[in-house]
Each structure stands twice: as structure tokens, then as C-alpha cells.
N, C-alpha and C positions, 0 to 999 in steps of 0.2 A: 631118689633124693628130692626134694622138696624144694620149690621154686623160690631162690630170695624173693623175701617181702617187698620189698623195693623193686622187684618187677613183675609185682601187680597189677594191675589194669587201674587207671586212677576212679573209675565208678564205682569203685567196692571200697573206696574213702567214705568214712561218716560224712554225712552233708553232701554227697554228689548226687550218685543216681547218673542213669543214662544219659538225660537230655542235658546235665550239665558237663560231665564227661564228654561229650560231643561237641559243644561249642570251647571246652578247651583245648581236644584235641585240634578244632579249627583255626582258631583266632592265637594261639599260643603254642604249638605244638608239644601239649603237657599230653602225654601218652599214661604215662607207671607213675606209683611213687616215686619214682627217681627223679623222672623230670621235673614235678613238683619239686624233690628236695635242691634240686640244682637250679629252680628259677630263686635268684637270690633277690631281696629287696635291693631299690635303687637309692632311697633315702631312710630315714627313721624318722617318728614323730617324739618326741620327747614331751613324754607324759609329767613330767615331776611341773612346770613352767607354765602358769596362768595367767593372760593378762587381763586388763583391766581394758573395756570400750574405752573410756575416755580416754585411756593415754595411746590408743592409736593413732596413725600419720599413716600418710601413701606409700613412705619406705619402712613401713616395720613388717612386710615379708608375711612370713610364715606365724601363725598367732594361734593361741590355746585358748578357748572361754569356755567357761561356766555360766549357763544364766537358764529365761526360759525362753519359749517360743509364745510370741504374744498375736501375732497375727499369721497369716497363708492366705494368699489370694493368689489367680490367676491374674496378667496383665496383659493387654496387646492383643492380636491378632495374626494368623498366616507367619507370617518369617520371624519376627517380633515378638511373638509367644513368648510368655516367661512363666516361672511359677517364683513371688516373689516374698520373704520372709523378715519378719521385724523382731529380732533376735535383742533382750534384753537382758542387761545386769542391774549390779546396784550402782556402777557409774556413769549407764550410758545404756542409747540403741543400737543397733548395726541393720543392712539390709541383708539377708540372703539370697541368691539368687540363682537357680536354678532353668537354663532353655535346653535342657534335652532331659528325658527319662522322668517328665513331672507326672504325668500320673500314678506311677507309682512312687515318689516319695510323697505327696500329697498322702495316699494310701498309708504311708507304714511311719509320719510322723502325725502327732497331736499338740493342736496348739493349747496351749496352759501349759503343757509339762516343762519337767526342767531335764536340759542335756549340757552332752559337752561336743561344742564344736571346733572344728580345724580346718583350716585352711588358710590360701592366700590372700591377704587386705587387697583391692582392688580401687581403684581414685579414678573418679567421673566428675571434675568437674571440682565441687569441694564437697563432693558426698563422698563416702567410704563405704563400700560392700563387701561381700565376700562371695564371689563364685562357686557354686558347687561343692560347699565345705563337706568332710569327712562330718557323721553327726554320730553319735552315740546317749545312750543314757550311764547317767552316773552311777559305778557298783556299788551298791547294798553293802552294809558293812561285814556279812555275813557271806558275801559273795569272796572269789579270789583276788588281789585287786591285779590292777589292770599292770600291763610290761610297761617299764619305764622308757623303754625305747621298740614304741610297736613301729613295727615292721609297715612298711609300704611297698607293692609288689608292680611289674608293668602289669599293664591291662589297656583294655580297648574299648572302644564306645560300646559296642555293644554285651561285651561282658554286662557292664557298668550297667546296660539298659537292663537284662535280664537276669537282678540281683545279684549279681558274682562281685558286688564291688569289694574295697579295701578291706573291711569289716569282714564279709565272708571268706575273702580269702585269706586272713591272716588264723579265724578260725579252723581251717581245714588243716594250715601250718599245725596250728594247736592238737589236731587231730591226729595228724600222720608221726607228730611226736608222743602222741600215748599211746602208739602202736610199735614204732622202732624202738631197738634196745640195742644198746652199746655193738653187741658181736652182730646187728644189719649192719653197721655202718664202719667195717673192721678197718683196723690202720694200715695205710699201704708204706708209707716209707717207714725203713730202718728202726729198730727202735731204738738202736744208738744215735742215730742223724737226730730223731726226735728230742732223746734227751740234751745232747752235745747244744743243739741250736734251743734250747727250750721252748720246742714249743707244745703249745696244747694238742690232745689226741686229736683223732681227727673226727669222733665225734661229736666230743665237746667244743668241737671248733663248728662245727655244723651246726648245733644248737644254736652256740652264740651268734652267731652271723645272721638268725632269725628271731632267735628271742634273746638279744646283751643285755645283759643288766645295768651295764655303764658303759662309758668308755671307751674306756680302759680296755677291759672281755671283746669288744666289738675291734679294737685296731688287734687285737692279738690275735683272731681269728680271720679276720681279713688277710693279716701278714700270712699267717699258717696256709692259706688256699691260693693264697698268691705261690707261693715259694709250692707249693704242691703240683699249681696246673705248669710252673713253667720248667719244673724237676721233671715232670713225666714227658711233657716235650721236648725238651735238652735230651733226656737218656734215650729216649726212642730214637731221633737222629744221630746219635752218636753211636747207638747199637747200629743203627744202617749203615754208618759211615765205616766201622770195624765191620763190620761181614762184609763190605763192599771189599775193602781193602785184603782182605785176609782170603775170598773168596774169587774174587776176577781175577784173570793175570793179563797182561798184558804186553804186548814189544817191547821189547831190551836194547833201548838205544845206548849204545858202550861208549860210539866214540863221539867228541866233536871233533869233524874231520875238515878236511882241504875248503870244500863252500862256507861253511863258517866263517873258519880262519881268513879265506882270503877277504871275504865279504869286511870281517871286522877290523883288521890290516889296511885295506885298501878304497875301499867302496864306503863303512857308513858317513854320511855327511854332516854328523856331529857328533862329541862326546854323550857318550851314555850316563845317564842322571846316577847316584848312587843309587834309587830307590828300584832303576830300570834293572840293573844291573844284581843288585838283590833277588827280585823277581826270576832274572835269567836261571837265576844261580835254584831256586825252588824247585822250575819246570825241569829244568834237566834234571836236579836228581829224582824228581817224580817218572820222568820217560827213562830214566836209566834201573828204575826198582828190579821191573819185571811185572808190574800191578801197574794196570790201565789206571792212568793219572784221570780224573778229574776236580777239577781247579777252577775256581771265578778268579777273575783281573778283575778288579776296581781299579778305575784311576779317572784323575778330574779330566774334563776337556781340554785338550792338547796335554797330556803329559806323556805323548812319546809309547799307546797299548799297541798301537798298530807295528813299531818299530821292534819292540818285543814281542808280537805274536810271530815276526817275518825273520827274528835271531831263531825261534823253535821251529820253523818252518824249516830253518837248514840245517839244523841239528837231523833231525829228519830224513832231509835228502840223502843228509850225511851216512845215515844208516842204510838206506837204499830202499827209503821210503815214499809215496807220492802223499803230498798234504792239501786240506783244502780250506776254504773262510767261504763262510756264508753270513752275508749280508741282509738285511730286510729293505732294505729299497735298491732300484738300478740306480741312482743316483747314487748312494753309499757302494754299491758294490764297485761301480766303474770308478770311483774313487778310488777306492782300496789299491784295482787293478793297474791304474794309469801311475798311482806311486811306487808299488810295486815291482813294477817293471822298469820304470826308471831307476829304483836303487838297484834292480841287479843287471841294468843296462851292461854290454859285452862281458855277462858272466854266462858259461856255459850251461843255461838253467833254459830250460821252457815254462811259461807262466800262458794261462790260458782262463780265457772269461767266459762264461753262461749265463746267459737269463733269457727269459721269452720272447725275446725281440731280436736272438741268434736263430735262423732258420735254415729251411731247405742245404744244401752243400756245405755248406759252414761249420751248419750245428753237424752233418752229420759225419764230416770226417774230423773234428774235435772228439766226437764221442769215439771214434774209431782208436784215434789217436792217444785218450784215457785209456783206453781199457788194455791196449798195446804197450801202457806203461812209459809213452814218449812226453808225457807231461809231467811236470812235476808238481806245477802247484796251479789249482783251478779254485778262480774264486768266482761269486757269482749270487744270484737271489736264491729264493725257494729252489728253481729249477734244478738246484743240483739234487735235489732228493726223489727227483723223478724217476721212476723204474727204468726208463733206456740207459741211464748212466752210471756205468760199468768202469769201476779204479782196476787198477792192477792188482795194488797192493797198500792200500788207504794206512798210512799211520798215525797222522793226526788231522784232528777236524779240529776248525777255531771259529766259532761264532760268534759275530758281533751285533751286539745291541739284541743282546739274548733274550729279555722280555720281551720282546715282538713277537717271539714262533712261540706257539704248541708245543707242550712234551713230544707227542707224537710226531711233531714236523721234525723235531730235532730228531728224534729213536733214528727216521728213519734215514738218515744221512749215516750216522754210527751204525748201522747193521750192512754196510754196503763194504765193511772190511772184514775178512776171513785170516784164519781161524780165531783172532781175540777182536775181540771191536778196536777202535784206535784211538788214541790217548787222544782225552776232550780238553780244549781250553774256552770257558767262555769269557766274552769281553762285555762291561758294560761302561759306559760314559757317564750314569747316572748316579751319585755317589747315593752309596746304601750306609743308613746311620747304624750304627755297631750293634746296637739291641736288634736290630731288621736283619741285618746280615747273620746274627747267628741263631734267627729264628729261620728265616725262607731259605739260609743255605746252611744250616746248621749240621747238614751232613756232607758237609764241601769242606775243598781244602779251597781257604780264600787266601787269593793274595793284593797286595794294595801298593799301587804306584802314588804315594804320597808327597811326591816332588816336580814341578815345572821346570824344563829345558832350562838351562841358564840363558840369562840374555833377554826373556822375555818379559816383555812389561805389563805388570797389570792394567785390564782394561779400567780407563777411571769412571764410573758410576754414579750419573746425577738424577734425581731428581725435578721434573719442569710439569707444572698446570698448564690446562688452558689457555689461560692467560699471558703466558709466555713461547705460543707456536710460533708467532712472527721471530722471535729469536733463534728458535730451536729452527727453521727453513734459513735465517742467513748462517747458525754453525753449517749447516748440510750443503748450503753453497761455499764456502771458506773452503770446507774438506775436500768440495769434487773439484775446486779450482789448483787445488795442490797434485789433482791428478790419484784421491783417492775414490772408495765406492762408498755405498750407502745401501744399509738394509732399511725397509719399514714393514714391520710386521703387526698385522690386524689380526684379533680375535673371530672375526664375522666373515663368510664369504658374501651375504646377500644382509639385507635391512630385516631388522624382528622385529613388529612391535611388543613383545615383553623386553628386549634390552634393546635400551639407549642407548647403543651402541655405536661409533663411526664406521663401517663399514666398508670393505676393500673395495667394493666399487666407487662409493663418493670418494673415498681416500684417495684414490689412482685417478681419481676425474680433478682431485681438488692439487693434488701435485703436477696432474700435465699442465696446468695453469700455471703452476708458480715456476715448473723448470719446462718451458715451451721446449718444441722441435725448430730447426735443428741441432739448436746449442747444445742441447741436454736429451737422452735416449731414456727411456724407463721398461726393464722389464716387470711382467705382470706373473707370479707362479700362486694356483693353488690346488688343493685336494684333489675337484671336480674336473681338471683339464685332464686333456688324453696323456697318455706318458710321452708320445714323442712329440707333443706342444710343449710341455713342463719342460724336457728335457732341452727341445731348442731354444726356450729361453732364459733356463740354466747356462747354456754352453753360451748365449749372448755375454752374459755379466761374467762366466768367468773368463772370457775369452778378454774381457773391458769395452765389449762395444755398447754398454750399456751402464750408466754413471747409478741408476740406482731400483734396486730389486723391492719392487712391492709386493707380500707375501703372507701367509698363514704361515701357521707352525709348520707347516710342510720343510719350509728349511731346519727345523729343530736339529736336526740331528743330520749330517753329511754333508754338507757345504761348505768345501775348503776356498777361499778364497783371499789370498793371504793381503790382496791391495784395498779387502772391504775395510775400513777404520770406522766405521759407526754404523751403531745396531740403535733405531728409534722404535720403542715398542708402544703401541696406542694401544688404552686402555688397560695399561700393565694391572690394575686392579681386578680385572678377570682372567688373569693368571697364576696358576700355582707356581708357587716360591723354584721346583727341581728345573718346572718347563723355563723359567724367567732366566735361571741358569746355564740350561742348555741354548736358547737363544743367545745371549749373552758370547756364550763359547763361540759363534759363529765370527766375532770378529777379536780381535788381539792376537791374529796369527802370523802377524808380517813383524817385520822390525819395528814400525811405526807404532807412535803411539795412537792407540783406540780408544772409542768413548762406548756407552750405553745409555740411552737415554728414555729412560722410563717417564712417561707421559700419561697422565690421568687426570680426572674431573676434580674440582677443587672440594668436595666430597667425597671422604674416604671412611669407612669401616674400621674401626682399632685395628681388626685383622689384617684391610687392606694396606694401612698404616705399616703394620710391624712387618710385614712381608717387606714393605717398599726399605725400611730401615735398614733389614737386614740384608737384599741387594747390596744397598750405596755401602754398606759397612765394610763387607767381607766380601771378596773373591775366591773364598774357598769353599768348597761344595761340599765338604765334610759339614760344615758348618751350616751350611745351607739347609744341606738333607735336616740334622736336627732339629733344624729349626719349623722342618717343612711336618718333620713329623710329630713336634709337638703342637702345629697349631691344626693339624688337617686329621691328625689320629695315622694310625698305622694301616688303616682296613682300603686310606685313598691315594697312599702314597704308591708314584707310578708303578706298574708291574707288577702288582703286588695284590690287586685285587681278586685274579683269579685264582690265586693260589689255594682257597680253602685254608689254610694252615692259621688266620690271624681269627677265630673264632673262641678268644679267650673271654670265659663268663665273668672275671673278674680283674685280673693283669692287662696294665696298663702298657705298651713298649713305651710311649715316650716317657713314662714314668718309673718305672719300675725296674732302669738299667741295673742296679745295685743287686737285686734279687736275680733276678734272670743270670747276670755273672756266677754269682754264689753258688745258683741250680745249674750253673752249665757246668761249674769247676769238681761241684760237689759229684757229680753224673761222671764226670770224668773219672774223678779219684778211685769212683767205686769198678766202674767198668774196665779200669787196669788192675784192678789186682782179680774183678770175679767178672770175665768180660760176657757170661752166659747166662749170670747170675743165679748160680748153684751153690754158695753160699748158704746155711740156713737163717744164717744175720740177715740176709736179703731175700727171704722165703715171701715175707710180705711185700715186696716190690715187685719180686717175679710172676708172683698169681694175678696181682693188680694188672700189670702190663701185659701176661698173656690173655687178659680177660678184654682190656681195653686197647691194647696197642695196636691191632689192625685199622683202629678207628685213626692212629696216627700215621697217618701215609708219609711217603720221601716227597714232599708237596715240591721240593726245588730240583727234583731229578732231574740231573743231565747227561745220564747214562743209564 
């Protein structure tokens, strides 16, 4: 059988050859025809629209001329170097300008002739140039004429130096389409779903999206490849999600029994939110199927996950199973533990902590004590996935603040129960915006605690410059004189000279001044301290022997401190919008009302601007996430960069929720009625995805 066209070697394209085939395989990773046809342009030129020199200005952008080239000289010396052009119509001059790769345009233009150039107007001053313009000569009437909307491709300086620029490579486009024919570039969805949704095949979508004629052709083919890349993505995780479920089995929790019941009777210390209680109602019937549950919790800062991971913890026991939570810092994990153990204070449970700072007889009759089955619930850092640590009988693992560990950190915690692994629940604090959540756990059952404890007051969310510190130092004396605490949290541990930054050392030198010893105590926490420095002067502030915690993001996430009432963040403009969130969470945990108090230079970014809006507005993290993810893109939002999975050549998440819905619902539809896709309706789906779909990994596995 004979090797598709399309994966061909890209030197055996008209117009390559070796040595250029080689600098694309470098600088671009264009390997085949394919890669070529999936490097897709980032803008078009619209050839139809000519201007006139004279009616240009320094905001008219992007501009088309006709004229001729009347001069080329060299200008400058050393760094300065130019190669500089006096480009004329019948209204006017322009300068061209060229400081990289002039030898060779110098070479391959002529002045007297007449072309047509492109680029962007550029303003020095009250002269008007044009950098580096796109050049061509005008087609011969005899010629084919030119695409009304040519293509523009990435590329890189050195493409660009050794002839490969926009021109050539819009030509080789031209090339590898008078080589493909309709059945290279066969249709992979439906050709019901095709028609139903109308849209264009999928080669003529391919065309269009490099050579459109209008339009019009150009958004219908974009829609068509959008709705394609995030159709193949939706169904591949959805197919994992059904094998997963149809294919692992796991522990048959039947009852909820006596520690439950007595727990929820007697012991919890507040009403369960409806949304908590929802959630409960999910997990159990997932640990009651007989299929190893895997589940994310979403839920905003303080909305009560940990209160729900510790209701399925006794379901659990209940069954006569030992459960365990792993944490990513001691700091979070002793938390966990110390509340923990207080809600099931005189119930007849054993609860037990691990992390690296458990040693010699301690650690080693704990482990004895696991493996003998005398504990019930062990919570702890990494350590628990250590080879000496031996469950009895593991039924469920609960990890929190799951983007922190490795696949493989997590695997190896779940292979430590025999004979089914043991029903996963993971937890995160960081609210995942809806397009994210069903692309990184698209093959997860998620659930979402979308309600805060009754009673609790939103933290209120101000705004202060500079120029208002001396106010923002009497709020923080007002509050620690009512007998509350105070966070301030710095971007910087040490001074940069590239940011101007205030930094935790002046910070902590300029506060012991303003709250002297012994009135006022200040602890110091960051990154680079040993753990049981951090840790002693955690246990200072939350013990209150200390009125106010100066700190990096280190506290971001595990610092319950319910007497702190104000969070000062310096610099909130070099914070992303989730982190600004999760600091934030660190106070509004007591009955009292809380503040947050975002503090930055009286120069701000639009961006830095709309981040700080969206703070003071909303206390909601749902909201937040969105927000974060339409100004930072999906590829920076936390936890989310390792995943490999957000590598879409054209779909947008923060844009494209509408579509992504349709390709999740439409994936769905087809996978319950042909869950194997053995259909001949779906013949073209099925070749497609068994051709490409190993390329689609379970990128959010948490089993």
C-alpha cells in the first residue's frame, strides 16, 4: 500500500530541496506535507484595498501600496546599519526600512521598478516609514491574479534571512495544493453531523483557511476546524472515560453505617451547604457502583471540600475500609490532620499523620500500625507513597490540591490497595473555568461545591496606591488593636534589578519600624527557609503570638487562621488573577469581618487594571477563573501547563465555550448509542481516531 501523500518528507515539495527542508524541520517543526498543511496562517493580507501615501497617519496600521522604488542606499554603521528605501506613488513618498537580511533584499529588488508593498506605517518623530514590508511585483495581466486574502504564516528571523519569507512560503502552500486531491485529505466526521451542522468538507475547509476568497469562506472554515480539533478531543476523553468506567471495577461500599451516622447526628459542627450535601449524595453513589470512582471536587476557598472529603472517609470505614488524604505541603497536610482529629475527637476512629519530619520509633510503629490495619485514616505529604508504607486494606485516596503532584506521584499512592485500586477523589481550591474543566478533566466525573457556609461574610476588596500606605499602616493598626492579625504578602524574596519591586526584606525592615517590639511581634515566612523555621513561625501567628505574618505565596494555599482579618498584598500587579484569589481565601474565615487590600504603583497595564477590577468586584472564583482565563490564555492558567493537552492549532478555550459544548454534547450523543464506534455512519471517525487518537492521551489521569 502506498504511503499517504501527506506523509511525505516536506523536501520532495516543489521549491524545497534539502537545505531548506532542514531549516524547517529546525526552526518550525515542519517534517511532511502535513505539517505544512496544519501550519495554518495567523493573519491575511487583503489584496482587494490600496492606499494612497498621502492619506497615511501613524494609526493607519497595516496598509497596501502601489508605486515604485525610486532610491536604496545603505545608512549607519555597526548596530545602526540599515538598508533604507524611498518608496513612491502619485500622492506621495514613504521610507522603507529594512536592519536585518539587507544584503539580500538589496540583491533581489531594483530600483525604477514598480511593486506592491505591505506592511505596518511606523511614526519617528513626524516622518512615517514602513519596516520591513512584505514586497512583490505587480501580475501581468496574463498572469493568475493574486488571492484576495494571501495568507501570512509564523516564521522566524532566520527563515526570513535565508529566503523562506511570507512570499515563499505562501508559494509552496500553492504547491502542496496542486499536488493534494480531495480523497489526501478524507473527511473524518459524520457525514450526517456534516450535513445536520452545515458545514464545509473538510477539504474544502483546508483550502479555505489558506487560500479564502472572502470572508465569509475564511469564518466557515475556521468554525469547521475549530468544531473538528475540539470534536476529536471531547470524544477521545469520553471514550477513556467509558472504558474506564465499563472496564475497572472497584469496592462496593453498600452501607452508610454507625461512624457516619453518629458523626452526622452528633459531632458535625455546622449545617451542611446544599451544594456539600449534593456532592455527598454523587460520591457515594459512585463508591457504591462497584467501578472505582474517579471524581474532581471543585469548590471555592472555604466552601466546606475538606468537610466532604472526611463525610466519604466514613462511608469508608463504614465498609471496613482504611482511607487516606495527601496533601502537598506539611503545612496543609498538619492542617488537614489537626482538624481532622478534632471533628472526630472521642469517636472510636484512629487518625494518623506522615511526612518527613516523622522519624526513627514513631514513624516506625505508625507504619506497623498501617499495615496491621489499626488505623483508619492516614493523612500526610508525598511520604505516603513511599515503598515502606503498607495499608491493609486502602479504599479510598483523597488528594488535595492535585495540581501540585505528578501522574506518577499520584499512580503510586492508588497501586498500594489490592486487588482493585481504591476509589479516587481529588480536591482542588483553584476554581477550573468550565471550557478548562472539560478539556483537562474531560474524562473525569467532576463535581463542584458552588455554595459558601451560611454565615460567612464576604471579604470586602479595596483598592489603594502608593500614595495612600500611611492609611493602609493606621487600617492594620485599627485591626490588630481589636485583637485581630494581619497578612502581607510580597512578590520578591531578595531585590532584582529588572523589577522594581518592594521586596520582603525592605518590607519586613520598613514594617518593624512602623509596629516596633514590644507592642507589636511580626513573623517572617518564605520559600527559601528550612521547613521547621517556616513551620515555627507559622505555629507563632497561629498560636496569635504574633500580630502580623510577613510572606511570599508560600501561604497561598493552607493557612487557616480564622483571627487573621486582613490580607495586604504589595504589588498585586505581579499577580495572576487565581493566585490573587487564593491569597485572598487566606482571610474571611472567622466570624469577623475581613478586608483584602491590593496595593500597587500608580501605574498600571489595562491588564493590570482589569485583574485589580475584577478582585474589588466579585468574590467568586468561578468568576475569577474566567476571567483569568480569558486574559492570560489557557496554556498559563495554574496547573495546567504541564498537561500537554492545551496544544490546540486553532480553538481558542476562552473563546470558543459555545463550540467546545456542542463537540462535547455532540461526542457524547454518538458514543451512547455506538460506544466503539462500529457504526458505518461513523466509519470516518473511527479510522480518523484510530489513526490519531494515541496522539490524544488521558492528559488529567487520576487513576
Amino acid at each position: 500500500m502506498d504511503k499517504p501523500i501527506l506523509d511525505s518528507s516536506i523536501e520532495y515539495l516543489k521549491g524545497v530541496g534539502p537545505s531548506r527542508a532542514k531549516l524547517l524541520k529546525e526552526e518550525l517543526a515542519i517534517h511532511t506535507f502535513r505539517d505544512l498543511l496544519l501550519q495554518y496562517p495567523f493573519r491575511y493580507v487583503d489584496k482587494t484595498v490600496f492606499h494612497r501615501i498621502r492619506d497615511l497617519t501613524p494609526d493607519s496600521g497595516e496598509v497596501q501600496l502601489h508605486g515604485i522604488l525610486r532610491r536604496l542606499e545603505t545608512l549607519g554603521g555597526g548596530r545602526k546599519k540599515r538598508l533604507v528605501g524611498r518608496f513612491r506613488d502619485d500622492s506621495g513618498v514613504i521610507e522603507l526600512i529594512w536592519f536585518k537580511g539587507a544584503h539580500w533584499i538589496q540583491n533581489s529588488l531594483q530600483v525604477g521598478k514598480e511593486y506592491i508593498i505591505y506592511g505596518r506605517v511606523n511614526a519617528f518623530g513626524h516622518k512615517l516609514s514602513i519596516p520591513h514590508p512584505e514586497i512583490e511585483e505587480p501580475k501581468k495581466e496574463k498572469q493568475a491574479p493574486a488571492a484576495t486574502f494571501a495568507p501570512v504564516y509564523p516564521s522566524t528571523e532566520k527563515l526570513n534571512a535565508k529566503g523562506l519569507d511570507v512570499k515563499v512560503r505562501r508559494r509552496m502552500m500553492q504547491a502542496l495544493f496542486q499536488k493534494v486531491k480531495p480523497t489526501d485529505i478524507p473527511e473524518n466526521l459524520p457525514e450526517y453531523l456534516v450535513e445536520r451542522m452545515r458545514l464545509p468538507k473538510r477539504f474544502d475547509a483546508m483550502r479555505a483557511i489558506h487560500f479564502p476568497r472572502n470572508q465569509a469562506e475564511l469564518d466557515k472554515a475556521i468554525n469547521r476546524l475549530k468544531f473538528e480539533e475540539l470534536f476529536f478531543l471531547q470524544l477521545r476523553l469520553l471514550q477513556l472515560k467509558s472504558r474506564r468506567q465499563r472496564a475497572v471495577a472497584g469496592y462496593t461500599f453498600e452501607k452508610v453505617g454507625d461512624s457516619f451516622h453518629q458523626y452526622y447526628k452528633e459531632k458535625i459542627p455546622f449545617e451542611l451547604t446544599g451544594a456539600q450535601k449534593r456532592v455527598i449524595k454523587e460520591i457515594r453513589y459512585d463508591m457504591g457502583s462497584g467501578r472505582q470512582m474517579n471524581r474532581l471536587l471543585q469548590g471555592d476557598v472555604g466552601s466546606g471540600k475538606t468537610m466532604v472529603g472526611l463525610m466519604c472517609m466514613l462511608i469508608a470505614i463504614d465498609n471496613g475500609y482504611q482511607t487516606a488524604m495527601m496533601a502537598p505541603t506539611e503545612i496543609l497536610a498538619q492542617q488537614h490532620f489537626q482538624s481532622i482529629s478534632e471533628y472526630l475527637e472521642d469517636m472510636d476512629l484512629r487518625t494518623g499523620f506522615l511526612s518527613g519530619s516523622v522519624k526513627g520509633k514513631k514513624r516506625r510503629e505508625l507504619l506497623e500500625d498501617l499495615a496491621a490495619g489499626k488505623i483508619d485514616i492516614l493523612i500526610g505529604t508525598h511520604a505516603l507513597i513511599e515503598d515502606p508504607v503498607v495499608f491493609k486494606n486502602l479504599g479510598l485516596a483523597i488528594t488535595d490540591e492535585q495540581h501540585r503532584f505528578g501522574v506518577k506521584q499520584r499512580a503510586k499512592l492508588w497501586k498500594k490497595s489490592k486487588p482493585y485500586p481504591p476509589h479516587v477523589l481529588v480536591m482542588t481550591a483553584t476554581p477550573i473555568p468550565r471550557t478548562l474543566a472539560m478539556t483537562l478533566y474531560g474524562d473525569l466525573d467532576v463535581s463542584v461545591i458552588d455554595e459558601l457556609p451560611p454565615g460567612r461574610k464576604p471579604v470586602t476588596t479595596q483598592h489603594r496606591t502608593e500614595a495612600h500606605r500611611m492609611r493602609v499602616i493606621g487600617f492594620m493598626r485599627e485591626e490588630i488593636a481589636k485583637g485581630r492579625q494581619v497578612y502581607v504578602v510580597y512578590p520578591l524574596i531578595e531585590e532584582s534589578e529588572k523589577l522594581d519591586l518592594q521586596n520582603l526584606d525592605e518590607g519586613y525592615e520598613a514594617l518593624s519600624r512602623e509596629f516596633p517590639r514590644p507592642e507589636y511581634q511580626i513573623s517572617i515566612v518564605h520559600g527559601r527557609m528550612k521547613t521547621a523555621d517556616k513551620e515555627f513561625e507559622m505555629q507563632r501567628f497561629v498560636k496569635g503570638e504574633t500580630q502580623i505574618m510577613v510572606a511570599t505565596t508560600v501561604i497561598e494555599v493552607g493557612v487557616n487562621v480564622p483571627n487573621a482579618s486582613v490580607m495586604v498584598i504589595e504589588n498585586t500587579e505581579r499577580f495572576g488573577l487565581s493566585q490573587l484569589h487564593q491569597l485572598r481565601g487566606r482571610v474571611g474565615r472567622g466570624a469577623e469581618q475581613s478586608y483584602c487590600i491590593l496595593l500597587t504603583g500608580n501605574k498600571l497595564s489595562n491588564e493590570g487594571r482589569e485583574r485589580i477590577q475584577t478582585m474589588v468586584k466579585t468574590n467568586n472564583g468561578f468568576e475569577i477563573a474566567e476571567a483569568d482565563l480569558r486574559l492570560r490564555g489557557p496554556g498559563n492558567i495554574d496547573g495546567t501547563q504541564q498537561s500537554g493537552i492545551l496544544n490546540l492549532r486553532l480553538a481558542d478555550l476562552a473563546l470558543d465555550g459555545r463550540i467546545l459544548q456542542t463537540a462535547r454534547e455532540l461526542a457524547a450523543r454518538i458514543l451512547e448509542k455506538d460506544p466503539d464506534l462500529t457504526h458505518p455512519a461513523n466509519a470516518n471517525t473511527k479510522r480518523f481516531l484510530d489513526q490519531h487518537g494515541p496522539q490524544l492521551k488521558g492528559w488529567s489521569r487520576i487513576s
